[in-house]
OpenMM code with the backbone's topology and positions (N, CA, C; nanometers):
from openmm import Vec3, app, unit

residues = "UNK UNK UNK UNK UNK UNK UNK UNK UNK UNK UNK UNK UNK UNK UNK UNK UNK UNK UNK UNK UNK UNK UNK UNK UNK UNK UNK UNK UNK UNK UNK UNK UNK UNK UNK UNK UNK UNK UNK UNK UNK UNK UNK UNK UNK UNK UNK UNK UNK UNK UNK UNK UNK UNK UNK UNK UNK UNK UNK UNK UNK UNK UNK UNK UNK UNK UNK UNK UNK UNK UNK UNK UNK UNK UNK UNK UNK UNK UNK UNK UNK UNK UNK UNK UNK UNK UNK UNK UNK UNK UNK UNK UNK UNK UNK UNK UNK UNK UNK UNK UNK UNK UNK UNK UNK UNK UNK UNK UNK UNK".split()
positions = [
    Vec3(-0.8952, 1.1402, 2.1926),
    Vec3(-0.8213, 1.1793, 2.0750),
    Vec3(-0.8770, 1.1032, 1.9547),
    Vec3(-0.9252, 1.1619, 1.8870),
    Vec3(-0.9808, 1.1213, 1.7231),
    Vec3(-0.8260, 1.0172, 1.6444),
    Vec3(-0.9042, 0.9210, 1.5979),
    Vec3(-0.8048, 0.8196, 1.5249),
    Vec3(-0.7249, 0.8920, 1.4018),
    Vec3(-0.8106, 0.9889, 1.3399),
    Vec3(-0.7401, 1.0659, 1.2386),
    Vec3(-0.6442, 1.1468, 1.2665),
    Vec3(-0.6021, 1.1889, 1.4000),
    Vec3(-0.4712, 1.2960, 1.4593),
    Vec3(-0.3942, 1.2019, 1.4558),
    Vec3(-0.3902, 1.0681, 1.4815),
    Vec3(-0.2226, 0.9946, 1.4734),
    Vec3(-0.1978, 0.9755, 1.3240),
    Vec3(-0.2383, 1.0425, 1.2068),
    Vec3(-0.1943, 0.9997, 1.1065),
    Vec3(-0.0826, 1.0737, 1.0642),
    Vec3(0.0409, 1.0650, 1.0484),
    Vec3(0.1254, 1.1975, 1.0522),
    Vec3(0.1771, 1.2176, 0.8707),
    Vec3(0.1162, 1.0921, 0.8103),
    Vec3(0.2208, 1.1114, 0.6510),
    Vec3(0.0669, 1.1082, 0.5823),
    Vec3(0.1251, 1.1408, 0.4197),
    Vec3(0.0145, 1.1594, 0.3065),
    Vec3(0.1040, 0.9882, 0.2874),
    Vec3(-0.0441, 0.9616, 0.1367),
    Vec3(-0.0204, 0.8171, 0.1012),
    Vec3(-0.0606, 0.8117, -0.0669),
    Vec3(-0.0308, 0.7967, -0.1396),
    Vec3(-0.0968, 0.7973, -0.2752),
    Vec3(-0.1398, 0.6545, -0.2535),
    Vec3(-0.2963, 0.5798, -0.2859),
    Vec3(-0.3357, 0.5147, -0.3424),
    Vec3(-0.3260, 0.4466, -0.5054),
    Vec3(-0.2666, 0.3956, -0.5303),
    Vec3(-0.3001, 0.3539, -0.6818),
    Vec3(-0.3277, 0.2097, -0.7230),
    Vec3(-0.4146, 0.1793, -0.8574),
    Vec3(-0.4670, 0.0925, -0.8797),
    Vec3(-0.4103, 0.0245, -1.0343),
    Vec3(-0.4017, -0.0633, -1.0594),
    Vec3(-0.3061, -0.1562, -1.1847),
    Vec3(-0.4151, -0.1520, -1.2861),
    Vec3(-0.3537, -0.0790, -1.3932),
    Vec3(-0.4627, -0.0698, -1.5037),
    Vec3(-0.3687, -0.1602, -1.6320),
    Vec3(-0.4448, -0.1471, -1.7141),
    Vec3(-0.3528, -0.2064, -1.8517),
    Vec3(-0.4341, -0.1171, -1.9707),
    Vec3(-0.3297, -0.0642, -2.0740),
    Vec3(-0.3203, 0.0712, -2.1676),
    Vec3(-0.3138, -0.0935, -2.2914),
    Vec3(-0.3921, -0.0987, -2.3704),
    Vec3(-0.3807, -0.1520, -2.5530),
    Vec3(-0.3343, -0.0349, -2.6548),
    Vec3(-0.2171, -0.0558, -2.6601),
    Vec3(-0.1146, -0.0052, -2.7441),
    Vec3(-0.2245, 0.0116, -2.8962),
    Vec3(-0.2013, 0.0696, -3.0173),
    Vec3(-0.2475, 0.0721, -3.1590),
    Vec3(-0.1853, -0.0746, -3.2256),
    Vec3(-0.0697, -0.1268, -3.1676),
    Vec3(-0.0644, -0.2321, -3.2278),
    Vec3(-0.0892, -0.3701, -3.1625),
    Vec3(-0.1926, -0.3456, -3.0701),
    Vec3(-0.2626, -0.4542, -2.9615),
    Vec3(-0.1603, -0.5616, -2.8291),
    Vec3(-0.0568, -0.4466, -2.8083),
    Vec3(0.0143, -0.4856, -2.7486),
    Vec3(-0.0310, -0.3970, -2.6261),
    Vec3(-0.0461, -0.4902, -2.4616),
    Vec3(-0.0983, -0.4537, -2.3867),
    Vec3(0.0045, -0.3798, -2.2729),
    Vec3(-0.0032, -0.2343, -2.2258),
    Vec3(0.1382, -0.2327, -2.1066),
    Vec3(0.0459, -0.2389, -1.9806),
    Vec3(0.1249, -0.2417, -1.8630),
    Vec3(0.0200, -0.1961, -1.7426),
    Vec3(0.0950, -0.0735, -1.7493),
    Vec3(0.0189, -0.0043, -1.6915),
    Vec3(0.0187, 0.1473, -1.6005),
    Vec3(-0.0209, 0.1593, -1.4685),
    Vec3(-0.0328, 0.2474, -1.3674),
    Vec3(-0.0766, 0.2611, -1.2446),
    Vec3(-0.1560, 0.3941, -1.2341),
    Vec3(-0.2849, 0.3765, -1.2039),
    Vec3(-0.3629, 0.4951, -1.2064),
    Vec3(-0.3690, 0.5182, -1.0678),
    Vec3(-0.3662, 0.6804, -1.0266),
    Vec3(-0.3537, 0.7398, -0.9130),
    Vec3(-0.5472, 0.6905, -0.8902),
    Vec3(-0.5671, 0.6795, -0.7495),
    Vec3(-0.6948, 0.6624, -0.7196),
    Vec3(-0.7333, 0.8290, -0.5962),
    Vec3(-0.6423, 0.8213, -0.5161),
    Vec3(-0.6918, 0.8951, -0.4433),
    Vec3(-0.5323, 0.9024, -0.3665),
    Vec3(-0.5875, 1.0729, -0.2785),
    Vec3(-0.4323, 1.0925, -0.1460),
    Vec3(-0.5095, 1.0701, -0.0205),
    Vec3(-0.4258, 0.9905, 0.0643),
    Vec3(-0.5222, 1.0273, 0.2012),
    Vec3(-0.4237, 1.0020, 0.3053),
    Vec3(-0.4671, 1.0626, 0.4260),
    Vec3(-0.3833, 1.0706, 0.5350),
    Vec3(-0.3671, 0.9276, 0.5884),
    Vec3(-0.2049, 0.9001, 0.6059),
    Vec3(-0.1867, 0.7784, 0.6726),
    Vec3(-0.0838, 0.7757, 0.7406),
    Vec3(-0.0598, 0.6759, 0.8709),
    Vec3(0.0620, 0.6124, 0.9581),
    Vec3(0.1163, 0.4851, 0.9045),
    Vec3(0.2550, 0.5243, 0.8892),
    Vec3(0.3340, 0.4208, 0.8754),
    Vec3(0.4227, 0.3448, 0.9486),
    Vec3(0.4096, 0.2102, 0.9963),
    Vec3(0.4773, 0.1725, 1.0985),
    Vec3(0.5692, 0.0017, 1.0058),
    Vec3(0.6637, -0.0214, 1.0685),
    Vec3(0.7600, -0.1397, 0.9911),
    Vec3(0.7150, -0.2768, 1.0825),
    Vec3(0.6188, -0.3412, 1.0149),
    Vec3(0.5761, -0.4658, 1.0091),
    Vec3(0.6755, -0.5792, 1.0593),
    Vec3(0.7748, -0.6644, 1.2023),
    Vec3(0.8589, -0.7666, 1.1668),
    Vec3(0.9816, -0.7094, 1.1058),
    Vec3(1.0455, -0.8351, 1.0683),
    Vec3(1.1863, -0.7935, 1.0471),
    Vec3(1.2348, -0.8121, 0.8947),
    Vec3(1.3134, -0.7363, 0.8117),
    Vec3(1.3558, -0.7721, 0.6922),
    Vec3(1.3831, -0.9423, 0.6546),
    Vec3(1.3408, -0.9387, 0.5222),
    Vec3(1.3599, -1.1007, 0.5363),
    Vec3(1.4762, -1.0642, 0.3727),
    Vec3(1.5865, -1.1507, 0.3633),
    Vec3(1.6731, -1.1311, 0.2285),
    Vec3(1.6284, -1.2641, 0.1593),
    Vec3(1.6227, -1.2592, 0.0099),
    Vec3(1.6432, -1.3954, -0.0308),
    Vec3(1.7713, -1.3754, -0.1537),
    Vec3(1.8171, -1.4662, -0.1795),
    Vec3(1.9527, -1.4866, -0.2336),
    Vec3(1.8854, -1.5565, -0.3399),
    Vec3(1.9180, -1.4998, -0.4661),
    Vec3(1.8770, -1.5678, -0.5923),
    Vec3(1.9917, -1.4883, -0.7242),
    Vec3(1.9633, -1.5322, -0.7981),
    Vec3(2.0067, -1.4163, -0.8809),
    Vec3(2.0935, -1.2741, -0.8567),
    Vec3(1.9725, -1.2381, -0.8220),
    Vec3(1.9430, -1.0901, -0.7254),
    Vec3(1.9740, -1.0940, -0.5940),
    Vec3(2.0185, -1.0190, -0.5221),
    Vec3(1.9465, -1.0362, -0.3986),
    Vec3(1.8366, -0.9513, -0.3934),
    Vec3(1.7292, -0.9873, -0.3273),
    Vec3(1.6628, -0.8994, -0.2852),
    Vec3(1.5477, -0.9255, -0.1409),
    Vec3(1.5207, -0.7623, -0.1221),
    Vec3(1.5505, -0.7581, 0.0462),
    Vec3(1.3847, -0.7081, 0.0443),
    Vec3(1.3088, -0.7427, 0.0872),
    Vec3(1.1552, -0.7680, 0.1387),
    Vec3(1.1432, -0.7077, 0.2577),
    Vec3(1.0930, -0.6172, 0.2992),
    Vec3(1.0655, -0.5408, 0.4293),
    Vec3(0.8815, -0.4977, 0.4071),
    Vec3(0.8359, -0.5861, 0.5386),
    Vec3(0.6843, -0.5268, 0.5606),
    Vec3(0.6724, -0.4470, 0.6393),
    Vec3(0.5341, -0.3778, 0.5679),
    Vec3(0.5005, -0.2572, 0.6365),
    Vec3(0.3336, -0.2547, 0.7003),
    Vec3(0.3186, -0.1744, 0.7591),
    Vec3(0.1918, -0.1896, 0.8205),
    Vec3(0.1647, -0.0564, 0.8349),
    Vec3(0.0253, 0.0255, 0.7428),
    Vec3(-0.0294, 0.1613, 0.7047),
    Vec3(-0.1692, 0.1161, 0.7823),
    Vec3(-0.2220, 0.2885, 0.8560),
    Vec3(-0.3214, 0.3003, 0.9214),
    Vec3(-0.3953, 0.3610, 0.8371),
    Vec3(-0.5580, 0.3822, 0.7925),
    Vec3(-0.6373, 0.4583, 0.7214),
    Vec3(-0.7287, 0.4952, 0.7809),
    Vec3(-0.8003, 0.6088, 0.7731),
    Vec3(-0.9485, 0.6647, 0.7868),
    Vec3(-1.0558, 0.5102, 0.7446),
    Vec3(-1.1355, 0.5604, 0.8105),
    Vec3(-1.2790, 0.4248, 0.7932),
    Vec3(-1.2972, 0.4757, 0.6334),
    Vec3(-1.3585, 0.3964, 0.5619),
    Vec3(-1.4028, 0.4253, 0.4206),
    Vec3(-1.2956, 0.4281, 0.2945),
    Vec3(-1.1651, 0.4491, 0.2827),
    Vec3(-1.0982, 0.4387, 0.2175),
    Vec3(-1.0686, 0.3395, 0.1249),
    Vec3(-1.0803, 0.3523, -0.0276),
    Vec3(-1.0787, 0.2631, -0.1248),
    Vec3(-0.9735, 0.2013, -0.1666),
    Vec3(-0.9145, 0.0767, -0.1317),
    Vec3(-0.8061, 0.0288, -0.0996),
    Vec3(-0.8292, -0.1436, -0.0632),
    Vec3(-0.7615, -0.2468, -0.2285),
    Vec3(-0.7938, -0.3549, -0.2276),
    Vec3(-0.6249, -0.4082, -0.2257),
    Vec3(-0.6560, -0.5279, -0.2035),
    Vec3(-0.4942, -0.6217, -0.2322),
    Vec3(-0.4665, -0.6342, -0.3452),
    Vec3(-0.3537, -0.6239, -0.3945),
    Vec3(-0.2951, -0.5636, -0.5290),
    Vec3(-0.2928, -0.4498, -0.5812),
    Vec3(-0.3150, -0.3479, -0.5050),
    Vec3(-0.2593, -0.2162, -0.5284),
    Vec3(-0.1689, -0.1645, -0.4424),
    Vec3(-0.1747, -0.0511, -0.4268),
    Vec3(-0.0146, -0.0005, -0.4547),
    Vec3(-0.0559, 0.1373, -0.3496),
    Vec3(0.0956, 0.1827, -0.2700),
    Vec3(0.0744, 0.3005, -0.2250),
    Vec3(0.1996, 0.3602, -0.1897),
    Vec3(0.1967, 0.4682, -0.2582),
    Vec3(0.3054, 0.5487, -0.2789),
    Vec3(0.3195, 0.6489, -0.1449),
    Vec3(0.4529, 0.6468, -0.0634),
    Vec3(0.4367, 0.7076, 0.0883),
    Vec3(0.5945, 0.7587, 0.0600),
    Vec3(0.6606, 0.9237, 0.1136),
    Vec3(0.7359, 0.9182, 0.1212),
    Vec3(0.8174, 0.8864, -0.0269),
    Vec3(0.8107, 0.8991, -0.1287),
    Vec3(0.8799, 0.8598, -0.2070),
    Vec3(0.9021, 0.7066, -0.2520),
    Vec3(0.8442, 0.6249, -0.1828),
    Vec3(0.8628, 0.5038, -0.1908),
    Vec3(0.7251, 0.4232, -0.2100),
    Vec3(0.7344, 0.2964, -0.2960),
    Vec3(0.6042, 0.2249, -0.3395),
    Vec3(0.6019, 0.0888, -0.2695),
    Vec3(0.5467, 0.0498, -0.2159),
    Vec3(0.4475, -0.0700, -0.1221),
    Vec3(0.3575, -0.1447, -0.2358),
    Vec3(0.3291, -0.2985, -0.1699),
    Vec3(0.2478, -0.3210, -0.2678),
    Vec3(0.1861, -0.4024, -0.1954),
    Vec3(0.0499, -0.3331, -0.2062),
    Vec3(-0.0598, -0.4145, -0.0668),
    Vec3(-0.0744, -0.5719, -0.0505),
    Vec3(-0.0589, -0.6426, 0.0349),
    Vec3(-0.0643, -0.7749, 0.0249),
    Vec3(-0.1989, -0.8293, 0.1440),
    Vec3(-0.2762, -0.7195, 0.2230),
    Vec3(-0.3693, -0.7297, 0.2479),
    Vec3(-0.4542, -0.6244, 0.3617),
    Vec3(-0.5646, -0.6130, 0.3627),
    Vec3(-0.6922, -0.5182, 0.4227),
    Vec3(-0.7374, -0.5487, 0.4744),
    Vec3(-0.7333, -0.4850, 0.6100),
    Vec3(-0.8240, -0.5282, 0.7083),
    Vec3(-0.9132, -0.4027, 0.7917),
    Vec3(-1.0248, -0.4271, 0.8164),
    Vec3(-1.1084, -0.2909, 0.8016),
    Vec3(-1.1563, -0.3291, 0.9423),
    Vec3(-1.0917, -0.2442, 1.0328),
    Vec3(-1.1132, -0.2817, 1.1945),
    Vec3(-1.2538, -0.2339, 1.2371),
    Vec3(-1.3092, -0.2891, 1.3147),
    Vec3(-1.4526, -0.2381, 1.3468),
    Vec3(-1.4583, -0.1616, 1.4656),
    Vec3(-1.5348, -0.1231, 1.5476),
    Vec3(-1.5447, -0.0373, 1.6143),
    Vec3(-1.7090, -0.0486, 1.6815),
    Vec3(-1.7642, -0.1482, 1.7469),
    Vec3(-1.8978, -0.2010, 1.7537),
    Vec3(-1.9436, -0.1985, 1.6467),
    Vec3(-2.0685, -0.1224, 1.5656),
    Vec3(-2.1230, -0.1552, 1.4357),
    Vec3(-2.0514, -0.0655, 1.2903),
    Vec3(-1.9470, 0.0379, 1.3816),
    Vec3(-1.9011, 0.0893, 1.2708),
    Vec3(-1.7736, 0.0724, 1.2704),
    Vec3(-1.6981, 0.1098, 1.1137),
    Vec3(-1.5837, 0.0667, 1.1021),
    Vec3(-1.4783, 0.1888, 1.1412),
    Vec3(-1.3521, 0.1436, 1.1971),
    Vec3(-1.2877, 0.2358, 1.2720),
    Vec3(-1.1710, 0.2573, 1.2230),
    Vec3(-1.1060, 0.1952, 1.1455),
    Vec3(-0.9894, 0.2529, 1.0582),
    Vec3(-0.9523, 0.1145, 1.0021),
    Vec3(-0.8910, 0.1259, 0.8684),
    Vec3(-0.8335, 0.0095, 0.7765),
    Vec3(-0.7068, 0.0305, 0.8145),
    Vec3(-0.6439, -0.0819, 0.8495),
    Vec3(-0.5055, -0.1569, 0.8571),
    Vec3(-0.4513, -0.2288, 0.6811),
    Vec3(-0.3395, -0.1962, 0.6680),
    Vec3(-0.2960, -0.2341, 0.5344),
    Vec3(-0.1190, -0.3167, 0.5780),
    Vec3(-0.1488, -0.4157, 0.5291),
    Vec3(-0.0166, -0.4775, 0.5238),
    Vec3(0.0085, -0.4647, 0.3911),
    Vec3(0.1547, -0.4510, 0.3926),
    Vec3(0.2133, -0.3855, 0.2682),
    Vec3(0.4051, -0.4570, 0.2506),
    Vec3(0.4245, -0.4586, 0.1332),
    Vec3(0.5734, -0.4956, 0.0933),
    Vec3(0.6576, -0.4352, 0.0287),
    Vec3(0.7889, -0.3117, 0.0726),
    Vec3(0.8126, -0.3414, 0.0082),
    Vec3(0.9466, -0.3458, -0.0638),
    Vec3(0.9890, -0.3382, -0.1697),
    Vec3(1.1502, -0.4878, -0.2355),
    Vec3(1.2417, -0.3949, -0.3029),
    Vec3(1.3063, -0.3628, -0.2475),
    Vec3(1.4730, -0.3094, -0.2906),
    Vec3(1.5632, -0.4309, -0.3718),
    Vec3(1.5696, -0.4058, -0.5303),
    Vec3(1.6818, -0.5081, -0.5524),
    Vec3(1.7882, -0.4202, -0.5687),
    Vec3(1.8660, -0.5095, -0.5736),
    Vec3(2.0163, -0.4622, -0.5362),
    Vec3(2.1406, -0.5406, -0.5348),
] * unit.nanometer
topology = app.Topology()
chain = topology.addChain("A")
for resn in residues:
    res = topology.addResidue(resn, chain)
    for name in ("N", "CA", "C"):
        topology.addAtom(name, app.Element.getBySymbol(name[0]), res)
């Protein structure tokens, strides 16, 4: 069975840009990079922290096709919901690479 049949969800990729306003005031934005087929599976257990806020931290762990452009500090939109990569790991497969693993976060306040 080909690694690409267990992928059952789409994934938006996106990457953190920053827009200079006319009056040199800088915003970020998020530029779409690419869609690609991915598995989503729940990383461990919710962790809460009590501050202010509460807020509730749940990791995730996304499967990718070999080759996919996808660094730490971006972003991936699955399902309606946004992740925010906290790291890449590009599994090998003897000399070639066999699918990227993405650990991902992500934070409901509330």
């Amino acid at each position: 069975m080909p690694f690409s049949s267990l992928l059952n969800k789409t994934a938006d990729v996106q990457v953190k840009s920053f827009f200079t306003e006319a009056n040199g005031e800088r915003t970020e934005t998020w530029l779409a990079l690419d869609t690609h087929p991915t598995r989503l599976t729940k990383n461990g257990s919710a962790k809460v922290v009590e501050g202010v806020y509460k807020v509730t931290t749940d990791d995730f762990l996304f499967f990718f096709d070999p080759g996919v452009d996808i660094e730490r500090e971006y972003r991936i939109v699955c399902d309606g919901l946004t992740y925010n990569v906290i790291a890449v790991y590009r599994a090998n497969d003897s000399d070639n690479e066999h699918h990227v693993q993405v650990y991902a976060s992500r934070q409901d306040n509330g």
